[in-house]
One Martini backbone bead per residue (centre of mass of N, CA, C, O) as a GRO file, in nm:
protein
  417
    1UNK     BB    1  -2.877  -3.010   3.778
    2UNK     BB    2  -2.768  -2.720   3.754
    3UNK     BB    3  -2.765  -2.631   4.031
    4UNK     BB    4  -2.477  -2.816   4.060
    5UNK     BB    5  -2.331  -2.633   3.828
    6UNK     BB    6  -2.042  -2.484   3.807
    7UNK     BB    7  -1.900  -2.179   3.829
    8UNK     BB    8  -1.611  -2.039   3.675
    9UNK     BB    9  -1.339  -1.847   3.717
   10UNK     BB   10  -1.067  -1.711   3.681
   11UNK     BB   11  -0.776  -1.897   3.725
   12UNK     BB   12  -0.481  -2.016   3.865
   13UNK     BB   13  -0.296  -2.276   3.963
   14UNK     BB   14  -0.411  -2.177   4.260
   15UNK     BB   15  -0.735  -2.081   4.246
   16UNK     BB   16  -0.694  -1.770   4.231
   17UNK     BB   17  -0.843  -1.499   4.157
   18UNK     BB   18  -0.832  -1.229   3.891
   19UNK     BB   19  -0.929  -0.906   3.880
   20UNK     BB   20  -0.685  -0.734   3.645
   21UNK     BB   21  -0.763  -1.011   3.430
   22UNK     BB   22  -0.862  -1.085   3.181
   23UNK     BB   23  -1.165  -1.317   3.081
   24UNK     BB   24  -1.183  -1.455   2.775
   25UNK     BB   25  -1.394  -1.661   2.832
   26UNK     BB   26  -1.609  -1.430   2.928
   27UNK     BB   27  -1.584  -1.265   2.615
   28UNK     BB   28  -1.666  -1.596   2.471
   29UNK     BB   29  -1.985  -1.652   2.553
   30UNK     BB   30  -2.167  -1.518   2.344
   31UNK     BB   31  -2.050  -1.620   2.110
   32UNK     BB   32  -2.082  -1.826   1.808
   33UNK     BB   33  -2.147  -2.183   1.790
   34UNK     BB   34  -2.061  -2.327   1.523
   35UNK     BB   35  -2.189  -2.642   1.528
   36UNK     BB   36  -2.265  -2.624   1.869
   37UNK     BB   37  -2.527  -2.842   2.027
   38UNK     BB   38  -2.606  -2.779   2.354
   39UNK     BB   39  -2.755  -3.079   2.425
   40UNK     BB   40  -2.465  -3.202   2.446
   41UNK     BB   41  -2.446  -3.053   2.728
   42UNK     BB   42  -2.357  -3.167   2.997
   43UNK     BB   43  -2.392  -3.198   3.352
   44UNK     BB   44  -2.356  -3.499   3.378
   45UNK     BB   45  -2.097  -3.728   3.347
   46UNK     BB   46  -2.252  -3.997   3.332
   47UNK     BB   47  -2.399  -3.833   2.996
   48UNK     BB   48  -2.198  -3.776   2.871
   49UNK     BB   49  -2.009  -3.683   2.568
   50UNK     BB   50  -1.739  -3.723   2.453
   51UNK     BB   51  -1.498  -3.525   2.316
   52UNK     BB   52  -1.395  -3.703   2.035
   53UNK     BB   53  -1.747  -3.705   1.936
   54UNK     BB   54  -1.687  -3.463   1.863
   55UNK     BB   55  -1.627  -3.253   1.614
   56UNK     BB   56  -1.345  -3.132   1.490
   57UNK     BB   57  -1.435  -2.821   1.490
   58UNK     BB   58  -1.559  -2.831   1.810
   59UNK     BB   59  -1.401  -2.899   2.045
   60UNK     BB   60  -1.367  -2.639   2.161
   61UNK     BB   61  -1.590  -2.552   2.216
   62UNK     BB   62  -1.693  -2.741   2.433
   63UNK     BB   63  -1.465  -2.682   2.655
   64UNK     BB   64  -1.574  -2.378   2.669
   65UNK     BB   65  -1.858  -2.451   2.765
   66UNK     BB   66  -1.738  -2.604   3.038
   67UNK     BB   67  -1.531  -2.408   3.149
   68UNK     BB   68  -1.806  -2.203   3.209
   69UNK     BB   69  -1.969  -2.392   3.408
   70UNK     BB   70  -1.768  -2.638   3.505
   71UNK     BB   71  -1.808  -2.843   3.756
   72UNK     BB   72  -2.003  -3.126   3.890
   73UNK     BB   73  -2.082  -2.998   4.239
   74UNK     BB   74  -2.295  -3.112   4.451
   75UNK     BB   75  -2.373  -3.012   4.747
   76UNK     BB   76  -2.674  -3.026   4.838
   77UNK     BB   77  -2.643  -3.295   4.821
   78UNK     BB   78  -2.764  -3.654   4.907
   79UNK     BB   79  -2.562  -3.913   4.951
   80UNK     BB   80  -2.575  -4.218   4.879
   81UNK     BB   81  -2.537  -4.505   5.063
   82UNK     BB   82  -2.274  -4.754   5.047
   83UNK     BB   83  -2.232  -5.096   5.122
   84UNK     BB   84  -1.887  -5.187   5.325
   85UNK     BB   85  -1.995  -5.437   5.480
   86UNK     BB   86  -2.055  -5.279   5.817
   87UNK     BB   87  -2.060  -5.026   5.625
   88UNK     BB   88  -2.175  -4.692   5.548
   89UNK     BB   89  -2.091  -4.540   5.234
   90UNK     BB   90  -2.001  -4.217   5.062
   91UNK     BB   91  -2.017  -3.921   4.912
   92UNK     BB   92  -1.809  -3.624   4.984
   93UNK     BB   93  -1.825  -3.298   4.965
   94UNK     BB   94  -1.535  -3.245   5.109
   95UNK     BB   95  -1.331  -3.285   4.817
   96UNK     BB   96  -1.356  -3.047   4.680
   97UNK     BB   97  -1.177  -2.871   4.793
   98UNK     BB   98  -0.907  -3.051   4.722
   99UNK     BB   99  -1.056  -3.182   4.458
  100UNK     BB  100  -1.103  -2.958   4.193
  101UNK     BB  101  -1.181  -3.181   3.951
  102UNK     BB  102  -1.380  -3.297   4.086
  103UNK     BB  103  -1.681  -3.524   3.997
  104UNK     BB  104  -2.022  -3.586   4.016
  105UNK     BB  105  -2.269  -3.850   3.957
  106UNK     BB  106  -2.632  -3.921   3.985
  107UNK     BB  107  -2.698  -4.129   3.812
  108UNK     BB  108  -2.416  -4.330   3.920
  109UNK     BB  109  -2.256  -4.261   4.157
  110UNK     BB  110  -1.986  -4.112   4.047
  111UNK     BB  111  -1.643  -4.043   4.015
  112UNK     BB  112  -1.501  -3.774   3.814
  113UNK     BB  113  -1.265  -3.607   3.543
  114UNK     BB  114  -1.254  -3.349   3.429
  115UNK     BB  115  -0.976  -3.266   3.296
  116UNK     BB  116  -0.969  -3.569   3.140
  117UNK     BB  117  -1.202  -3.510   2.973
  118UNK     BB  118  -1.097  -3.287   2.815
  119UNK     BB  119  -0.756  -3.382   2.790
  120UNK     BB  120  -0.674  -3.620   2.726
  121UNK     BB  121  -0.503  -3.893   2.615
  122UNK     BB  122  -0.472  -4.077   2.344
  123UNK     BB  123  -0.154  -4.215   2.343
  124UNK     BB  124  -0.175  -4.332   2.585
  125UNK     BB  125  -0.194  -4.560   2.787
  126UNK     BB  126  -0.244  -4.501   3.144
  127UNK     BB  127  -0.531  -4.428   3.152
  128UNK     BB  128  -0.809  -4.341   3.359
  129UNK     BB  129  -1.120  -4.463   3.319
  130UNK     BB  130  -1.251  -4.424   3.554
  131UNK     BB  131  -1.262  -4.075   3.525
  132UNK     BB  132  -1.411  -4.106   3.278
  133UNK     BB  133  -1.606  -4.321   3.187
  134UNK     BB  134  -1.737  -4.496   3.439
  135UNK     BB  135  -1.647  -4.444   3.763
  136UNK     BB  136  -1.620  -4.405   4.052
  137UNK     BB  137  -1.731  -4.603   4.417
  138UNK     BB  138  -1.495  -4.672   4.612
  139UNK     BB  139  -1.563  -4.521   4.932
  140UNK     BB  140  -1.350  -4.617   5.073
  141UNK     BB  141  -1.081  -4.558   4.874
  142UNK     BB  142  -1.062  -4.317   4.794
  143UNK     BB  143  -0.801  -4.125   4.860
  144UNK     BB  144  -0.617  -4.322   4.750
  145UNK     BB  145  -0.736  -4.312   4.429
  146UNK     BB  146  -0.701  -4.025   4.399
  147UNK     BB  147  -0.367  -3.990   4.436
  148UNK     BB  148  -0.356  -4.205   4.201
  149UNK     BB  149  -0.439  -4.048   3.955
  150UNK     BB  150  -0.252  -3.800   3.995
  151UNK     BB  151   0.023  -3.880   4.078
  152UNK     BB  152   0.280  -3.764   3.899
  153UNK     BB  153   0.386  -3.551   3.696
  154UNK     BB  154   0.349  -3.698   3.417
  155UNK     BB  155   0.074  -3.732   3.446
  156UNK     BB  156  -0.258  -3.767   3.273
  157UNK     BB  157  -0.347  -3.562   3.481
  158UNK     BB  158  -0.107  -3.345   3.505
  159UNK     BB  159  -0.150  -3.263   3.205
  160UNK     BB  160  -0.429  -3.187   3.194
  161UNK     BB  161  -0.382  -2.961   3.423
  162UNK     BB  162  -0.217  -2.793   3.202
  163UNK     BB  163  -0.404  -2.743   3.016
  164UNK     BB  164  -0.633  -2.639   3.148
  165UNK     BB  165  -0.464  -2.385   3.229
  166UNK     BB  166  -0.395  -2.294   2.904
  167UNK     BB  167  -0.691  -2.267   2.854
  168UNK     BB  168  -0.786  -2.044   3.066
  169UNK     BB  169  -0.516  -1.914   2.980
  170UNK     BB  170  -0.547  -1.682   2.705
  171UNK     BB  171  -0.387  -1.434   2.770
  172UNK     BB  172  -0.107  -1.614   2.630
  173UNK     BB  173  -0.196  -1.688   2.349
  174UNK     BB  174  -0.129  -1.707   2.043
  175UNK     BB  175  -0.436  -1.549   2.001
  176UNK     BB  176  -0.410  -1.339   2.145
  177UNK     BB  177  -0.143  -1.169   2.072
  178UNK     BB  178  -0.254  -1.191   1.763
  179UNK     BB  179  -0.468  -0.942   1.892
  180UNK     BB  180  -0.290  -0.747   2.010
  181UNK     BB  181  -0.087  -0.702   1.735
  182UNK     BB  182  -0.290  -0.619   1.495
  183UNK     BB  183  -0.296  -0.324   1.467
  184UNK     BB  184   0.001  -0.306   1.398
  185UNK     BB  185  -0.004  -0.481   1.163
  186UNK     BB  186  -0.181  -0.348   1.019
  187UNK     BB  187  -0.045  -0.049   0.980
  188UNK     BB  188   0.210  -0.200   0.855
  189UNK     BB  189   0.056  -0.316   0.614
  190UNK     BB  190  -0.075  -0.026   0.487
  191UNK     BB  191   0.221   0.079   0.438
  192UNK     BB  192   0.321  -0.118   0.222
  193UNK     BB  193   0.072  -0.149   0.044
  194UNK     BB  194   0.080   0.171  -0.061
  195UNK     BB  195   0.397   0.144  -0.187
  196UNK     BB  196   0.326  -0.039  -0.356
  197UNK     BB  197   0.073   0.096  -0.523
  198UNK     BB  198   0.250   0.337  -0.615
  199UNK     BB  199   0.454   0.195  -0.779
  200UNK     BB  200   0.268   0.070  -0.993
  201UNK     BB  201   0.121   0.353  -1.067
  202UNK     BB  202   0.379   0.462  -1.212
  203UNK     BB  203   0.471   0.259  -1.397
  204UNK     BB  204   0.211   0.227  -1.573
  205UNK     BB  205   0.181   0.489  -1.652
  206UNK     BB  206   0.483   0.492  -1.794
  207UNK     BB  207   0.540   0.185  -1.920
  208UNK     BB  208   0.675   0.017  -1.741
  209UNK     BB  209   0.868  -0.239  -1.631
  210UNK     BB  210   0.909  -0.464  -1.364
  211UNK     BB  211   1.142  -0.666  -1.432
  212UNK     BB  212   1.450  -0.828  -1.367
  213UNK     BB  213   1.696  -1.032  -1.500
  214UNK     BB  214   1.857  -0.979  -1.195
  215UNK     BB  215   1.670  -1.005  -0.831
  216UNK     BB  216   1.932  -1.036  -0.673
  217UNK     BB  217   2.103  -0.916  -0.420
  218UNK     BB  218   2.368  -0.893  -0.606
  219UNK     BB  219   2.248  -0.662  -0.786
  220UNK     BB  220   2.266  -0.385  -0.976
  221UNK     BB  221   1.981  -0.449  -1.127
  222UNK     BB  222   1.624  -0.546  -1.004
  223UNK     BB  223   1.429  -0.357  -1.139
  224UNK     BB  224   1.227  -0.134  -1.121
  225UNK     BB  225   1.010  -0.221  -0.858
  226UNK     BB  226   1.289  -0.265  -0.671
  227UNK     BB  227   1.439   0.035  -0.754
  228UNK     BB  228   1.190   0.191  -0.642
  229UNK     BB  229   1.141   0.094  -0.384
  230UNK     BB  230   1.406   0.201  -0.249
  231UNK     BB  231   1.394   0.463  -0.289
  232UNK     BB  232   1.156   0.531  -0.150
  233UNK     BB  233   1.255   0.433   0.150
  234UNK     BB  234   1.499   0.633   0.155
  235UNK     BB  235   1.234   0.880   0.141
  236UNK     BB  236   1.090   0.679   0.383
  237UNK     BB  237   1.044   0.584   0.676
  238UNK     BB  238   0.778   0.426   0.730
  239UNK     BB  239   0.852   0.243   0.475
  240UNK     BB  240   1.132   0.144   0.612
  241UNK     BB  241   0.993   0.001   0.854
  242UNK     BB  242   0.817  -0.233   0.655
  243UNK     BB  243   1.028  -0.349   0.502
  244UNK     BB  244   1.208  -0.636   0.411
  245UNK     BB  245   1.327  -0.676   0.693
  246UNK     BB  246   1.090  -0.524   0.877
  247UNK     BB  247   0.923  -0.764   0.728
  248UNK     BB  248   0.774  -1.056   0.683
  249UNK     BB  249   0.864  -1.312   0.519
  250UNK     BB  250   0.549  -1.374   0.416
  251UNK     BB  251   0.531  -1.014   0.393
  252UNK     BB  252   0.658  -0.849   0.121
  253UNK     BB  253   0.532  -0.753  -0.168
  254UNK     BB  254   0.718  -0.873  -0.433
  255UNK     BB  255   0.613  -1.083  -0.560
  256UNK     BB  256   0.530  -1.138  -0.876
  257UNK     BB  257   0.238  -1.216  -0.805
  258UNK     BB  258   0.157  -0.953  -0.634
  259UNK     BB  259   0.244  -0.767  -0.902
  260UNK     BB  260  -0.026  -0.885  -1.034
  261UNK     BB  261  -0.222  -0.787  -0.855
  262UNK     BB  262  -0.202  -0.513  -0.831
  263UNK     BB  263  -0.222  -0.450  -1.173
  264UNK     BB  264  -0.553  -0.590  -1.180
  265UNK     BB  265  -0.647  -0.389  -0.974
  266UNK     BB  266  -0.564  -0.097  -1.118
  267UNK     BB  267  -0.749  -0.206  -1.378
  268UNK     BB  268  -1.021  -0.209  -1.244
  269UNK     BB  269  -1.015   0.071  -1.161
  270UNK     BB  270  -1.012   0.176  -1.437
  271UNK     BB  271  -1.220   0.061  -1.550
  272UNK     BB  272  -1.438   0.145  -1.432
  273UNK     BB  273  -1.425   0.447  -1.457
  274UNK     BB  274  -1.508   0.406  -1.754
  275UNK     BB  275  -1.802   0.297  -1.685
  276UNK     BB  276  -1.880   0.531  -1.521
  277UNK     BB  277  -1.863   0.760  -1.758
  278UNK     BB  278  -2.052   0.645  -1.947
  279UNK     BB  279  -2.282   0.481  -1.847
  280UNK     BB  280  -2.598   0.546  -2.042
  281UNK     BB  281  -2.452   0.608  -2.290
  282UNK     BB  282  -2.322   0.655  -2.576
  283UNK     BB  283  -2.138   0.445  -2.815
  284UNK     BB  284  -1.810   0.264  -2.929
  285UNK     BB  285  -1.640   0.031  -3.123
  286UNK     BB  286  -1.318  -0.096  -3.121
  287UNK     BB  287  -1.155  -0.354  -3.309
  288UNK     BB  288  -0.862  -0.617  -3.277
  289UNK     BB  289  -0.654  -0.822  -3.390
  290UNK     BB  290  -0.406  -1.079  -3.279
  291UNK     BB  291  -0.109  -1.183  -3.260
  292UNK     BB  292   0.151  -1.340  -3.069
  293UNK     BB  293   0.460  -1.513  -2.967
  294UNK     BB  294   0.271  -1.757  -2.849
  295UNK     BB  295   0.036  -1.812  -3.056
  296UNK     BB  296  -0.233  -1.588  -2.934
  297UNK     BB  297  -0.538  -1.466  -2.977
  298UNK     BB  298  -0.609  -1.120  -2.974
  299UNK     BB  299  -0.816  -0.874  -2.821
  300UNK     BB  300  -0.888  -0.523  -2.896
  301UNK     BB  301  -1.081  -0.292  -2.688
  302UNK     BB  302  -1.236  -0.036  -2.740
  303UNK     BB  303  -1.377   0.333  -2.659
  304UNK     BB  304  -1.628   0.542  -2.767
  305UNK     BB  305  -1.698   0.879  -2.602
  306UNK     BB  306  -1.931   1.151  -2.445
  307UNK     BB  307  -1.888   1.347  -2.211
  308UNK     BB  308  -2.015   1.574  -1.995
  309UNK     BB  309  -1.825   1.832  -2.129
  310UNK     BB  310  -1.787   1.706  -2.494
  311UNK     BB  311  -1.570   1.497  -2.515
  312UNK     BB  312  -1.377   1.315  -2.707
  313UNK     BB  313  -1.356   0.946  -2.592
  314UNK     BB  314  -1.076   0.716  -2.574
  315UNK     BB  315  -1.064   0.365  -2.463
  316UNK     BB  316  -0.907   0.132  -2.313
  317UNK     BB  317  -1.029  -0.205  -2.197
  318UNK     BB  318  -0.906  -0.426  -2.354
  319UNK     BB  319  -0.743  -0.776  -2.348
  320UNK     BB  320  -0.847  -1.033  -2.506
  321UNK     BB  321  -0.897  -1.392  -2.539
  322UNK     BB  322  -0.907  -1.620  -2.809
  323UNK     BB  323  -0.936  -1.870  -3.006
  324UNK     BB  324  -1.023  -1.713  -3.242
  325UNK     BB  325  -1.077  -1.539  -3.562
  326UNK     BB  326  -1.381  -1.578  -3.540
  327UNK     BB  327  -1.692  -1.378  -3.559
  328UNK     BB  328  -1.823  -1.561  -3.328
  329UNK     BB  329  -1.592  -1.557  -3.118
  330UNK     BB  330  -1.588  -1.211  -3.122
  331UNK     BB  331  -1.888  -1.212  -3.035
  332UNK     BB  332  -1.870  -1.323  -2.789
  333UNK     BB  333  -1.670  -1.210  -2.613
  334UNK     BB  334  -1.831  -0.902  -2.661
  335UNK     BB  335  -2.054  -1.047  -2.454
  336UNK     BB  336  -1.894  -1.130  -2.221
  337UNK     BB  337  -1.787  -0.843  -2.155
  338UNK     BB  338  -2.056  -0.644  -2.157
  339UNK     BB  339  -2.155  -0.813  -1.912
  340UNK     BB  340  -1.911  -0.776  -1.708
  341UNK     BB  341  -1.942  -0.431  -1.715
  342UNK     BB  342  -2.254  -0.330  -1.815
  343UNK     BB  343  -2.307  -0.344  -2.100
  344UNK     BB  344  -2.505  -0.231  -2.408
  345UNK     BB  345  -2.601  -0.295  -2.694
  346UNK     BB  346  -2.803  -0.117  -2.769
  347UNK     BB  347  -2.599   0.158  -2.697
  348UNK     BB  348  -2.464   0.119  -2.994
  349UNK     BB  349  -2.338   0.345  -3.246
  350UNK     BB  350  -2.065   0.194  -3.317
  351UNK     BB  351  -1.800   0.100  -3.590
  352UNK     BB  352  -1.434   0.007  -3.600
  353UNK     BB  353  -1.244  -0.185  -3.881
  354UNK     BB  354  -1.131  -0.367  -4.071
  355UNK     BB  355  -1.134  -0.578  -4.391
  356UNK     BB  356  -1.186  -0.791  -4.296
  357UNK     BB  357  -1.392  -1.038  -4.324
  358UNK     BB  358  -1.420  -1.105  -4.010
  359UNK     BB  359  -1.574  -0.816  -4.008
  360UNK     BB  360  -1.693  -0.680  -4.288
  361UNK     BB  361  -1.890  -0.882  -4.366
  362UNK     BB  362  -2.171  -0.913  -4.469
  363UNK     BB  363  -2.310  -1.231  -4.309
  364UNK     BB  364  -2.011  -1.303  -4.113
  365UNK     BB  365  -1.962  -1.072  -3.955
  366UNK     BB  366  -1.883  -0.846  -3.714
  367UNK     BB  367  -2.131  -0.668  -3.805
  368UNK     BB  368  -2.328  -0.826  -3.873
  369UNK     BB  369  -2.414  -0.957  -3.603
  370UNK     BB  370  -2.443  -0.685  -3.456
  371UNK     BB  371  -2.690  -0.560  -3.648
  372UNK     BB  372  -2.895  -0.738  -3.605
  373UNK     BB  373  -2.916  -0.650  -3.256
  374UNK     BB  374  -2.799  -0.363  -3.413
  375UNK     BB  375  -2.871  -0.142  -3.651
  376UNK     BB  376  -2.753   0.128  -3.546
  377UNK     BB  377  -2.427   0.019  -3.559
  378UNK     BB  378  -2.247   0.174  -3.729
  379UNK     BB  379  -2.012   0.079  -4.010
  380UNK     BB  380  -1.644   0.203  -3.974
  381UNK     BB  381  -1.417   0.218  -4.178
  382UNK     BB  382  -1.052   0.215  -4.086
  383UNK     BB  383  -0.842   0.474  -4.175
  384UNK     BB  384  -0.572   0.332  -4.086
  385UNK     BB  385  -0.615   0.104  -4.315
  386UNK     BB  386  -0.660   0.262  -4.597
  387UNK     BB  387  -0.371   0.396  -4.560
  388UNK     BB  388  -0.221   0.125  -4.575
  389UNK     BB  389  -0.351   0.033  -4.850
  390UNK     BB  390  -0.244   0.291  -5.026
  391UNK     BB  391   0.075   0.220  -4.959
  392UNK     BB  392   0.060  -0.081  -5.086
  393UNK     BB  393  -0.059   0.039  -5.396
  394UNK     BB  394   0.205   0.224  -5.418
  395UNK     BB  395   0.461   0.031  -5.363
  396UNK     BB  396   0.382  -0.170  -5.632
  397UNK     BB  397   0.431   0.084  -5.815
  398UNK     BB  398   0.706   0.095  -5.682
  399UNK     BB  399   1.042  -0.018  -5.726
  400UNK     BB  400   1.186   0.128  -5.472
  401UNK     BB  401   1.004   0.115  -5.253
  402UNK     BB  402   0.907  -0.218  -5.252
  403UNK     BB  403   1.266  -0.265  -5.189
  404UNK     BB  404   1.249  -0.172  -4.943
  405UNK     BB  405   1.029  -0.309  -4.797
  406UNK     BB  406   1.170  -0.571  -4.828
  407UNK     BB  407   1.422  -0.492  -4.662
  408UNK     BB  408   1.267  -0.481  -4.420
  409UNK     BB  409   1.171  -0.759  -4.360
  410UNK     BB  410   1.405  -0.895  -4.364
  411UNK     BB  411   1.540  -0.774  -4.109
  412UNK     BB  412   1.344  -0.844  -3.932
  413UNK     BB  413   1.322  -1.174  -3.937
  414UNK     BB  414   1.606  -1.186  -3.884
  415UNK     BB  415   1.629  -1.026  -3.578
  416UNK     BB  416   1.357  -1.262  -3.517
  417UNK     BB  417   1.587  -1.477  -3.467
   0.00000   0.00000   0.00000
């Protein structure tokens, strides 16, 4: 049966071949098609199985394999002939010629529509499913039911027979498009991408807040990240020429969210950096805990460690968040810190905390948690601590210092209501 699958050319709707534009179809014939099983693709029309039958995900890869094979018209081929009165008709092979949709079903003898297998309505009353599902036979009056069947302009032929051509010239289709101008969307997103990259790079160096109070286009002033992304574009054609007005309205690279991400790809790339200096050295580990203004409290996370040059570096790694600020969930948090970054508690060789219970507690203190896992990790309380606390048992003995701290307390009180 294959040998009479004819292949098909690239051609316009005039059926003639293009040899100086490329055919798309031809391109993705190599193409791997993931979940459309090939015994389904059937040469014979009336043993295929119908289109709206494949999965939801394949039906274009179907149509894709149908019209890389082509049309089944069997030239070679002896067509039975069918007694009608006192006349033998056949199936006539010069058909295929004039109706170029044309195909015979040598299983049932019977001729199907190329076009409308692949393309039909399903919404239409008027569907001729003689050359689609059952299969047409009635060789007296065959050219008559073929001229009937594709109809007027607007009939179910003739739509199958647009789709189908709009099908075959995929070198205009949506697709084809942004595949054409993908190159240049590429460069141009990968400008805009790194103006946003340069601006939150010095914020964040400089400790600046990104957010302003009105980011209205009518705003004198709309905070940090886009008063200074707009000073770059004037000081720069290639990035003014790709943000803004000149960027996809869906593809501005300014919301809140956007910059919230560029913000943690940042602290990836330095987290990283921090722990690639590490290395497989020995550290110490700095905790604090606190409470922010909504009432959540947050681990504060250094470490310290001497670099390939010998200089003692303390850096800040993260602010972690915890359910409550008891021993255990403080270190299960550094437990799951630690694996996060590769970092080993074995590697660890100091601590140091404030005097709170649940830091240097003997028992159940998260120094005690610890040095269980690991002797080594001796525990240093934390010298500006210590600091505070001797601040605070002079104060209590000078009746002058208590008296100013007591009213700075209470302005500080009233200030933050």
């Amino acid at each position: 049966m294959e040998r009479f699958f004819k292949r098909t050319r690239s051609s316009g709707p005039s059926g003639s071949s293009s040899s100086n534009e490329p055919n798309v179809i031809e391109q993705v014939e190599n193409q791997s098609r993931v979940g459309l099983n090939l015994d389904d693709i059937v040469s014979d029309p009336g043993l295929r199985k119908p289109i709206e039958d494949f999965d939801i995900a394949i039906p274009d890869q179907a149509r894709r394999e149908y019209v890389l094979r082509g049309s089944c018209q069997p030239n070679g081929y002896v067509y039975p002939k069918t007694t009608f009165g006192n006349q033998e008709r056949s199936f006539q092979g010069t058909w295929y010629k004039k109706y170029t949709w044309l195909e015979y079903s040598i299983s049932k003898d019977t001729a199907f529509c190329f076009w409308c297998y692949l393309f039909k309505s399903l919404n239409k009353e008027n569907v001729d499913n003689a050359f689609i599902k059952d299969g047409y036979n009635s060789w007296k009056r065959a050219l008559e039911r073929f001229n009937r069947h594709m109809g007027i302009v607007n009939s179910c032929h003739n739509e199958a027979r647009i789709q189908f051509e709009a099908f075959q010239d995929q070198r205009h289709s949506v697709e084809n498009i942004l595949r054409v101008h993908s190159r240049d969307m590429e460069i141009d997103y990968r400008t805009r991408l790194t103006a946003m990259l340069d601006v939150t790079r010095f914020l964040l160096k400089q400790g600046l807040s990104f957010r302003g109070h009105d980011e209205s286009t009518s705003s004198s002033n709309r905070g940090n990240f886009l008063e200074l992304l707009e000073w770059y574009s004037q000081r720069n054609e290639e990035v003014s020429k790709v943000i803004k007005q000149n960027a996809p309205a869906n593809n501005q690279l300014t919301s809140p969210k956007i910059q919230k991400d560029l913000t943690r790809a940042c602290a990836s790339e330095i987290t990283l950096a921090i722990i690639n200096d590490i290395g497989d050295k020995f550290f110490s580990l700095m905790v604090d805990e606190a409470r922010d203004s909504s009432v959540k409290e947050h681990m504060r996370v250094i470490l310290r460690y001497v670099n390939k040059e010998g200089c003692v570096i303390e850096r800040f790694l993260t602010v972690v968040h915890v359910p409550d600020t008891s021993s255990h969930s403080l270190k299960m948090a550094i437990d799951t810190l630690f694996v996060q970054h590769g970092l080993s508690l074995s590697r660890l060789r100091g601590q140091g905390y404030d005097g709170a219970s649940n830091m240097r507690g003997e028992f159940n203190g998260l120094k005690s948690l610890i040095l269980q896992e690991n002797p080594f990790a001796m525990y240093v309380h934390c010298f500006s601590h210590q600091l505070q606390l001797v601040l605070v048992a002079v104060a209590h003995d000078n009746f002058t210092v208590s008296e100013f701290f007591g009213y700075i307390t209470m302005i500080v009180n009233i200030s933050g209501i």
